[in-house]
PAVEXKOL-413033 format. One line per 5 residues: for each residue x, y, z of C-alpha. Coordinates in nm, 2 decimals. Example, Ala and Ser with C-alpha at 12.3 -4.5 7.8 and 13.67 -1.06 7.14 Angstrom:
BEGIN
1.23:-0.45:0.78; 1.37:-0.11:0.71
//
This chain:
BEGIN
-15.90:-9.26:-21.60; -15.99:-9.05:-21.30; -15.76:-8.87:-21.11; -15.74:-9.09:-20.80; -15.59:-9.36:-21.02
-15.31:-9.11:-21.12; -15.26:-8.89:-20.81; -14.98:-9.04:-20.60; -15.14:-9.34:-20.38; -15.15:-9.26:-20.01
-15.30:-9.63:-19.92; -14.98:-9.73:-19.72; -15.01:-9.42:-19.51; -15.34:-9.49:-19.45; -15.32:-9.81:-19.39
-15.03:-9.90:-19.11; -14.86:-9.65:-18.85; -14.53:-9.87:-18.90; -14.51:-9.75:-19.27; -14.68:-9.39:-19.12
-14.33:-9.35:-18.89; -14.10:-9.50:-19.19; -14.26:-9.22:-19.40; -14.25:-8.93:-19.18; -13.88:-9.08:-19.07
-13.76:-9.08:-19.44; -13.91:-8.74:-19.49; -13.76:-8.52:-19.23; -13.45:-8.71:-19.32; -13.39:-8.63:-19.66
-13.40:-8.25:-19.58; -13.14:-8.30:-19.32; -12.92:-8.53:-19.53; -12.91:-8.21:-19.79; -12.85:-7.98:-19.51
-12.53:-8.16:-19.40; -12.39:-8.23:-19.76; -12.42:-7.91:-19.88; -12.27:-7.73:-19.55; -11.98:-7.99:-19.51
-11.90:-7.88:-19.88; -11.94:-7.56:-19.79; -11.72:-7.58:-19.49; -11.44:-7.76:-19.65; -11.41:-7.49:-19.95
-11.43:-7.21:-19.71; -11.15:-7.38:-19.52; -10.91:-7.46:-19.79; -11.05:-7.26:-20.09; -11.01:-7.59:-20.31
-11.29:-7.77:-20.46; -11.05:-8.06:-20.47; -11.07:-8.09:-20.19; -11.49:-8.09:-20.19; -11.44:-8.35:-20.46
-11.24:-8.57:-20.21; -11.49:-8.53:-19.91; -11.74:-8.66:-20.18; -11.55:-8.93:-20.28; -11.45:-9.03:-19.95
-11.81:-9.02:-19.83; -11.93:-9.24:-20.11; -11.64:-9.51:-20.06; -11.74:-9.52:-19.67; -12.10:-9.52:-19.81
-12.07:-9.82:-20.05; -11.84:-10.04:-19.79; -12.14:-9.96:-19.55; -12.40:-10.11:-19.82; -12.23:-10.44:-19.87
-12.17:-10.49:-19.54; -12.56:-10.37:-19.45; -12.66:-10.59:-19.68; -12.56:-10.89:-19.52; -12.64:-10.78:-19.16
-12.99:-10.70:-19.25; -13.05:-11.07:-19.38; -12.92:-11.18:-19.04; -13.05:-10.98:-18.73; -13.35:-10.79:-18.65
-13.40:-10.48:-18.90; -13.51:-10.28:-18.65; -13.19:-10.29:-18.44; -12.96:-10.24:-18.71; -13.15:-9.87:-18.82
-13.19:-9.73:-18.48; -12.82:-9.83:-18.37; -12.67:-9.68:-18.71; -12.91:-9.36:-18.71; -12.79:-9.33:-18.32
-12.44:-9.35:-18.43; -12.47:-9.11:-18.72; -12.66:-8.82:-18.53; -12.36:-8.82:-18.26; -12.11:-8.80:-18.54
-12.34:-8.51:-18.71; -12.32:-8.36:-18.34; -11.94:-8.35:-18.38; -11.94:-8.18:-18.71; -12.19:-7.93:-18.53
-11.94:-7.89:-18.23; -11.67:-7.86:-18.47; -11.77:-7.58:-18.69; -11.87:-7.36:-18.41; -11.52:-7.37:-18.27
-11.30:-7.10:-18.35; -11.09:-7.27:-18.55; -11.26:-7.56:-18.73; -11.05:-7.87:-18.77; -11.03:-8.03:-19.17
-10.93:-8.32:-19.09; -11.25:-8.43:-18.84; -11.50:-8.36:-19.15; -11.29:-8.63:-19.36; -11.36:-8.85:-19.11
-11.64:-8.80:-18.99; -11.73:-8.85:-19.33; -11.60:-9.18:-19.35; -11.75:-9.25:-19.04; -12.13:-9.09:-19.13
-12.11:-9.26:-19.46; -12.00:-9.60:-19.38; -12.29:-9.63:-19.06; -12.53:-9.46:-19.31; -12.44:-9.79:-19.51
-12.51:-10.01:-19.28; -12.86:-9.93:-19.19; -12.97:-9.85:-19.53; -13.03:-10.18:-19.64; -13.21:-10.27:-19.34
-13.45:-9.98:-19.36; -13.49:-10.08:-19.72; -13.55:-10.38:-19.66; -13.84:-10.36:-19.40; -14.05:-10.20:-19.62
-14.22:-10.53:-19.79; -14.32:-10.62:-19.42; -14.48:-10.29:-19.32; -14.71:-10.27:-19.62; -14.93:-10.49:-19.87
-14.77:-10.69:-20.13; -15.00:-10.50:-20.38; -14.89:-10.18:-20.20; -14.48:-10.22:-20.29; -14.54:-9.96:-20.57
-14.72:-9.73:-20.37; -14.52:-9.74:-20.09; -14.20:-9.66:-20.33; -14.34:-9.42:-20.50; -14.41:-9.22:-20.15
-14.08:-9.30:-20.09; -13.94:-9.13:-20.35; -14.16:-8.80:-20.31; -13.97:-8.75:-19.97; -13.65:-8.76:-20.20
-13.75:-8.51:-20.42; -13.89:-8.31:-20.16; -13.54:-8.29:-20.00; -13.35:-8.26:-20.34; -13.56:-7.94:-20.40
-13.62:-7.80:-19.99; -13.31:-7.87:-19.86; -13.01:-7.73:-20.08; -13.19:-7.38:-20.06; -13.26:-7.43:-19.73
-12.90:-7.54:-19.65; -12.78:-7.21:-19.81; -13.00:-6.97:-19.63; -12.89:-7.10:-19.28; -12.51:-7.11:-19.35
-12.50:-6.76:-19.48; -12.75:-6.63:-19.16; -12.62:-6.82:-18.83; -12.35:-7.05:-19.00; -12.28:-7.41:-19.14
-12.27:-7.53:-18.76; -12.63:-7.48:-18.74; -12.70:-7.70:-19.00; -12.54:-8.02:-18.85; -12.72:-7.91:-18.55
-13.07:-7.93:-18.72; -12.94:-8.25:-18.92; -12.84:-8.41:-18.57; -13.21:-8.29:-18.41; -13.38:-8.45:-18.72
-13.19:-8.82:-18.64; -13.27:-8.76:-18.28; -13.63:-8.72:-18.36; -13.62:-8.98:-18.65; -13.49:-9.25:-18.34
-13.81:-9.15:-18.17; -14.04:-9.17:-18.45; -13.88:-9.53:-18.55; -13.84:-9.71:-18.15; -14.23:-9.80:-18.15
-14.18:-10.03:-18.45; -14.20:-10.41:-18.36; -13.94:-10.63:-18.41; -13.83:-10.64:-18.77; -13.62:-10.98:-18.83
-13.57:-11.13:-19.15; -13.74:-11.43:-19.20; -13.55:-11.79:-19.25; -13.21:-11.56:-19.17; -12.88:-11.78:-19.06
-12.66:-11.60:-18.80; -12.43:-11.91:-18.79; -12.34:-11.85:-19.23; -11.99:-11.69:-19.29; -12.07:-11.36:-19.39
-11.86:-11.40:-19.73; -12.05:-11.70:-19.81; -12.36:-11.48:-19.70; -12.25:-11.21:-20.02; -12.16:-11.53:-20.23
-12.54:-11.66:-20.18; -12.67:-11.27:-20.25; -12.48:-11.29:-20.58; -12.61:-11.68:-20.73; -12.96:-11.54:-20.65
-12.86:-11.22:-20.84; -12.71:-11.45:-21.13; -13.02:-11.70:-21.13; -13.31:-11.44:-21.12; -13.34:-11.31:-21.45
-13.57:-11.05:-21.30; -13.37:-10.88:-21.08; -13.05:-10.90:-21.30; -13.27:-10.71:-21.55; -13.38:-10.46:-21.32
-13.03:-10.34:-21.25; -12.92:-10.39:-21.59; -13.17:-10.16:-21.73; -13.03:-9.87:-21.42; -12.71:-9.90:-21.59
-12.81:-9.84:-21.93; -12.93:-9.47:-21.78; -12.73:-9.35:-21.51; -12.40:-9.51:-21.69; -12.46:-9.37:-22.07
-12.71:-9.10:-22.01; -12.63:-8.93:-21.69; -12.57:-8.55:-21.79; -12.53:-8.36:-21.46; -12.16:-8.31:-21.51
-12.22:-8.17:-21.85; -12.48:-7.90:-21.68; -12.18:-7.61:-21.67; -12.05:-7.61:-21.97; -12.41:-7.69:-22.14
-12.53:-7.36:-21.94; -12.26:-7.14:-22.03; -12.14:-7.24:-22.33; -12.43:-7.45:-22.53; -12.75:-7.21:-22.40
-12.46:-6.88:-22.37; -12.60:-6.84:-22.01; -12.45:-6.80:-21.66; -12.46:-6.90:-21.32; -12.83:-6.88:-21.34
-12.89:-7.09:-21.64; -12.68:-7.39:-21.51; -12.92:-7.33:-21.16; -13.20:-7.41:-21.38; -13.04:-7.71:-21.58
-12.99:-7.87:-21.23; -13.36:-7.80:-21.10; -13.53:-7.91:-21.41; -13.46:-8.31:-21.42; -13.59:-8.25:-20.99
-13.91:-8.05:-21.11; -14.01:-8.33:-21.37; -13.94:-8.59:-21.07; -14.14:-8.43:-20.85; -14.42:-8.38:-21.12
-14.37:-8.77:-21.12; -14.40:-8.87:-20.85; -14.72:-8.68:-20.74; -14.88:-8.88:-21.08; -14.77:-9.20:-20.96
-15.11:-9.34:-20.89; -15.10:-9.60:-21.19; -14.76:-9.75:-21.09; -14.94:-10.00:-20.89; -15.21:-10.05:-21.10
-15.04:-10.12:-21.44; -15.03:-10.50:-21.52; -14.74:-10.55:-21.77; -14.56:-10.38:-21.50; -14.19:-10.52:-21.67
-14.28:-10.35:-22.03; -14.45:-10.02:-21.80; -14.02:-9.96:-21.66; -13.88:-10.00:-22.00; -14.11:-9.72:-22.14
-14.01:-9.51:-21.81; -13.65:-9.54:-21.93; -13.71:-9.51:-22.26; -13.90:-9.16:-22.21; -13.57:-9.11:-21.99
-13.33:-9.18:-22.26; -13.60:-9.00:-22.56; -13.54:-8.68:-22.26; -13.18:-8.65:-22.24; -13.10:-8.71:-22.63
-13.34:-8.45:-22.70; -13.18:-8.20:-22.44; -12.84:-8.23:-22.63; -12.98:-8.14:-22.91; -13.21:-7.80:-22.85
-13.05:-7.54:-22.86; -13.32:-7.30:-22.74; -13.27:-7.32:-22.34; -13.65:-7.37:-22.24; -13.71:-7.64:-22.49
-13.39:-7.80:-22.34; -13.57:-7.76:-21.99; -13.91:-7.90:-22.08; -13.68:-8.22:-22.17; -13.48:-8.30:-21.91
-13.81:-8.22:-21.69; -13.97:-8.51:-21.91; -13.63:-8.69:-21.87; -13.70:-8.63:-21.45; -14.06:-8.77:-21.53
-13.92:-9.11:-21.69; -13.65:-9.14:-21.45; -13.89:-9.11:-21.13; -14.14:-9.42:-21.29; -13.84:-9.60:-21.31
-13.72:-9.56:-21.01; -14.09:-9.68:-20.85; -14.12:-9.96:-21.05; -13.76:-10.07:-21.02; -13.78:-10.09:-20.66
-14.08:-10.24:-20.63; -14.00:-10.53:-20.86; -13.69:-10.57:-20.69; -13.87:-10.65:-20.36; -14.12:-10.82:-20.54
-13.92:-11.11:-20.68; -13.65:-11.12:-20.39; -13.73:-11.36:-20.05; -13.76:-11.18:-19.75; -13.44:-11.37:-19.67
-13.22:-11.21:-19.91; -13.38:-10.85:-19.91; -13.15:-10.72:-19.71; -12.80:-10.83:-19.96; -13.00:-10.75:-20.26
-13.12:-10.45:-20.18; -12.76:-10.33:-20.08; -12.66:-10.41:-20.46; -12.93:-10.17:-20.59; -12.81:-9.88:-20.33
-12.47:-9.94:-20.40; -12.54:-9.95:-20.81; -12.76:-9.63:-20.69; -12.46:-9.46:-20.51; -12.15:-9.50:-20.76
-12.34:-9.54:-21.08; -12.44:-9.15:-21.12; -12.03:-9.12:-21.05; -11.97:-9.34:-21.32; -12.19:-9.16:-21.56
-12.09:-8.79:-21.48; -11.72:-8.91:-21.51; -11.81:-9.09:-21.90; -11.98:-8.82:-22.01; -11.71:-8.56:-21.95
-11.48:-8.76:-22.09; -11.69:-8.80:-22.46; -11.75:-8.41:-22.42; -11.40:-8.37:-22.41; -11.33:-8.64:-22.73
-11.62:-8.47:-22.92; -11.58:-8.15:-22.89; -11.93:-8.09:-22.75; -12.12:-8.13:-22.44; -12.45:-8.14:-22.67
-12.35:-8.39:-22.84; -12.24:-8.57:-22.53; -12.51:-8.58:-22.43; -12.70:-8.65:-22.71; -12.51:-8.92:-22.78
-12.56:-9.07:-22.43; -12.96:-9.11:-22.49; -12.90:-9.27:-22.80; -12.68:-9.50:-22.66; -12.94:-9.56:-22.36
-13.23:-9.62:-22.57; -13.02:-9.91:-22.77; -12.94:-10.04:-22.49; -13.31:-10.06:-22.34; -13.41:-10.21:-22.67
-13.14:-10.50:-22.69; -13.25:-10.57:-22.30; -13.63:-10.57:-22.36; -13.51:-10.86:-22.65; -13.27:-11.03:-22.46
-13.42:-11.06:-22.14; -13.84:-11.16:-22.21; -13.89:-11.22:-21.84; -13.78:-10.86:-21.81; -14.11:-10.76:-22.03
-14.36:-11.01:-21.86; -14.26:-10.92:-21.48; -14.57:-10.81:-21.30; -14.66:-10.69:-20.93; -15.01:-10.89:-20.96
-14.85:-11.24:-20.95; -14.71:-11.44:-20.66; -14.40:-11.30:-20.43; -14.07:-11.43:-20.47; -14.12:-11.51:-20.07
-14.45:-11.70:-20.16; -14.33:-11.89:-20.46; -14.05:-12.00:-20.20; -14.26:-12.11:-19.94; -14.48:-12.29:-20.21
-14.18:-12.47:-20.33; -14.06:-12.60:-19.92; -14.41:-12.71:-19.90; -14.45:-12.91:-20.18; -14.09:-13.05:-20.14
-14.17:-13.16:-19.80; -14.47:-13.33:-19.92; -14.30:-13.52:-20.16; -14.07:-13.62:-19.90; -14.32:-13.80:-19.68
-14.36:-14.17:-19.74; -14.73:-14.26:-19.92; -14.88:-14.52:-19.67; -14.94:-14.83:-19.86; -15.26:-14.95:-19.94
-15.35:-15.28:-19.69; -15.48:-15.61:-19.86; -15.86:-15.64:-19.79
//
């Protein structure tokens, strides 16, 4: 294989300036995002010196943030995708503007970062489905891999770049300067984004009730097979093998480090996703793309059981690095497939499932595996256990769900198969002229 086929593909970027804008957008964005999270938690300890009360902003901004996705979901299926980003990203850098004004008053105010959290993470909600959701129209169908996988290197970029970075600036000039830099970036992120053409969904109907809008969302959900195993396979990692709340107690306890050791639990699964992405060339070029994602999560599952049970520190690393690696396929290949098999129609409501599974799913995870810590005694064998149970559950999905294992990015589009379908039914429909006596 040569190493352009395993490199990351840069064909989208070179290919389009719509998906060049989206790119550089998404980039600069994820550093900014991390800025803002980590000096609003920051902030709000400082302030009250309780990390309940962190734990609340979080949970407050990831209620906001999953009300947002439902209802984005819906509004991206109905009016012009382009609309609906720059309005919400407008919205969100005044709000970030606030926090900035804010924290460089004298006396900072708690009560505004609670809601300008609920009001950063519901608009964040709104327009991510929409951005999400333009994606399959700014690229090549045989490019949805590619595109993702760029997609997630800006994640991981951000994951790595911008908690450091966030840190640095709020112990030099202060926590208001990052809002301030986090309200530039949207500002510049508007301007990057206003050239894009029109962006509205195709066959979309303003006139639907929006809760029988969600209801239509969902019998798709039921009926595609596809699609209900992609986000059944996401639970059976970031549900049953999701170790990050473990990371403390592994690091001082299991590995008898500190502060420093738990640092490098955190950074490990980020380094093997990084490493991941980068390699992601072959994503788009695999053809049993179905059975290619439930390897990745295997290899995820394989990672995490094997990090519960080293007990040497760097061997413990190298696997939740290879447990990173797994989860960062899947994630490419997930979201491609998803797009793949889903109308351009429905992107939008779809697509707002998988961010919201995305969003409260890790939550979900941290909180079950502290809790079987706590019933057995060990945070190794937490997590331990937690792979297991992934890889069983991986293996009774490939079984149970065979057009799971044959889906494939070289076939035909959900959106083509559907417009094959109207065609031929309106064919049918038209009267065969009958043949005249000679």
């Amino acid at each position: 294989m040569r190493l352009g086929e395993v490199v990351v593909d840069v064909t989208p970027l070179r290919a389009g300036r719509d998906f060049r804008l989206v790119f550089a957008t998404q980039a600069i964005s994820m550093l900014g995002t991390h800025l803002t999270s980590v000096a609003a938690s920051l902030q709000i300890y400082h302030l009250t010196g309780s990390s309940v009360q962190v734990g609340l902003m979080s949970l407050v901004l990831g209620l906001s943030l999953l009300v947002g996705l439902v209802a984005g979901g819906v509004l991206a299926d109905r009016v012009d995708r382009r609309r609906v980003v720059l309005v919400t990203r407008a919205i969100t850098a005044v709000v970030i503007a606030g926090l900035a004004v804010n924290a460089a008053m004298p006396d900072p105010q708690v009560w505004f970062v609670f809601v300008a959290a609920v009001l950063a993470g519901g608009t964040s909600g709104l327009g991510g489905p929409a951005m999400m959701a333009a994606t399959p129209t700014l690229v090549a169908p045989g490019q949805l891999a590619a595109a993702g996988a760029l997609t997630t290197l800006t994640a991981q970029l951000g994951g790595m770049a911008g908690p450091s970075l966030a840190g640095v600036i709020a112990a030099g000039p202060g926590v208001a300067w990052c809002f301030g830099i986090d309200a530039a970036v949207y500002v510049v992120g508007l301007l990057l984004l206003a050239p894009l053409p029109p962006l509205p969904p195709e066959g979309s109907e303003e006139a639907q009730h929006p809760l029988k809008a969600m209801a239509e969302g969902w019998r798709f959900l039921r009926g595609n097979r596809v699609v209900t195993g992609l986000l059944l396979i996401d639970v059976c990692a970031v549900v049953f093998a999701m170790p990050y709340a473990l990371f403390p107690e592994m690091g001082t306890e299991h590995f008898g480090g500190g502060d420093t050791t738990v640092g490098l639990l955190y950074t490990a699964p980020a380094v093997g996703s990084f490493f991941g992405a980068l390699t992601s060339g072959w994503t788009g070029r695999v053809h049993h793309t179905g059975r290619a994602l439930i390897g990745a999560v295997a290899v995820w599952g394989v990672g995490i059981a094997c990090f519960g049970l080293s007990s040497n520190l760097w061997l413990g690393l190298t696997f939740l690095a290879l447990a990173g690696l797994g989860d960062t396929a899947s994630e490419i290949l997930r979201r491609a497939l998803l797009q793949h098999y889903t109308p351009d129609r429905l992107q939008g409501r779809v697509g707002s499932l998988w961010l919201a599974q995305a969003t409260a799913g890790p939550s979900v995870g941290n909180l079950e595996a502290g809790l079987v810590a706590r019933a057995l005694g060990s945070s190794g064998g937490a997590a331990a256990l937690g792979g297991v149970i992934c890889l069983a559950g991986v293996a009774t999905l490939a079984l149970a769900v065979p057009d799971l294992r044959k889906a494939t990015l070289h076939g035909p589009s959900a959106a083509e198969e559907e417009r094959d379908k109207g065609e031929k039914a309106a064919a049918e429909a038209v009267p065969r002229p009958t043949d005249r006596p000679s």
